[in-house]
N, C-alpha and C positions, 0 to 999 in steps of 0.2 A: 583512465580508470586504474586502479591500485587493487592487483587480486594478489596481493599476499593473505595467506592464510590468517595469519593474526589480525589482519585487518575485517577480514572477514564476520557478519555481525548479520543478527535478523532484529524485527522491529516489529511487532505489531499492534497496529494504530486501529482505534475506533474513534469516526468521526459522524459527530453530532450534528445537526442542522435539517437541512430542506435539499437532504442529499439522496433521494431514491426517487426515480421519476425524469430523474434531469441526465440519463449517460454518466452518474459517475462512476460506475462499476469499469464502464466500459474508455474512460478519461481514466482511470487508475490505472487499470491494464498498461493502454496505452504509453502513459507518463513510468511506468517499470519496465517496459518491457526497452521504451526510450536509453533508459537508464542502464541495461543489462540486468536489472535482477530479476528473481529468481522469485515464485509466491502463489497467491490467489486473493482475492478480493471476494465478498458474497456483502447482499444485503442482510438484516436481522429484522426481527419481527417488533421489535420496538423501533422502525423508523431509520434506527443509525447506518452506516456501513461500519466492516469490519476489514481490514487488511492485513495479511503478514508479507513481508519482501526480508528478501537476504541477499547481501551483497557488501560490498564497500559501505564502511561506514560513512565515507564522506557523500556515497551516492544517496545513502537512505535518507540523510540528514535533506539532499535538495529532492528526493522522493515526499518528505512530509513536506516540503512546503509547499511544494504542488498540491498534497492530498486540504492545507488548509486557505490555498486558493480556490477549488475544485475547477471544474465546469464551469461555460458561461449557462445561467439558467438556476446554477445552485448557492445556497446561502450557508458558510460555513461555519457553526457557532464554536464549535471545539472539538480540536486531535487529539485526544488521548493515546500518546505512545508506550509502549511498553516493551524493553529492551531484553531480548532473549539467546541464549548461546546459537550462533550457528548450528544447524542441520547438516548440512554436507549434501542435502537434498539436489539433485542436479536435473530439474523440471525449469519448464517456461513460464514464463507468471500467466495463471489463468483467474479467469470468472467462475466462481462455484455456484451454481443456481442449486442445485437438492445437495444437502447432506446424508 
């Protein structure tokens, strides 16, 4: 893993399918926390998941492909990622159930 700073990069993906119901919240987790970064993953009320992770770019890059494998059980239609300045936030990737 590459933690130079300028490497450094957040990512947050919204992923569409038959993904709430099947442990992906808790497969996300998992698969970032694998990874070393840094986040939280929650459901939305329209069906999707939503994730943000910060870390190595090259980690986030095999962090989405995970997220558009998922879980066995879930059906992944589409990741929308969406590439954002690092935070500097220095937390563990969690599950957010209430906002």
């Amino acid at each position: 893993m590459n933690d130079n700073p300028e490497n450094i990069q957040r990512v947050r993906a919204i992923v569409e399918g038959h993904v709430q119901g099947v442990g992906f919240r808790y497969f996300t987790m998992d698969q970032a926390r694998r990874l070393g970064l840094s986040g939280w993953v929650r459901n939305l009320p329209d069906g999707s998941v939503e994730a943000e992770a910060e870390g190595p770019r090259e980690d986030l890059l095999v962090f989405l492909e995970a997220l558009a494998e998922g879980p066995v059980g879930s059906v992944v239609r589409k990741v929308r990622p969406e590439w954002l300045p690092a935070s500097g936030e220095d937390f563990s990737f969690r599950v957010r159930i209430f906002d």
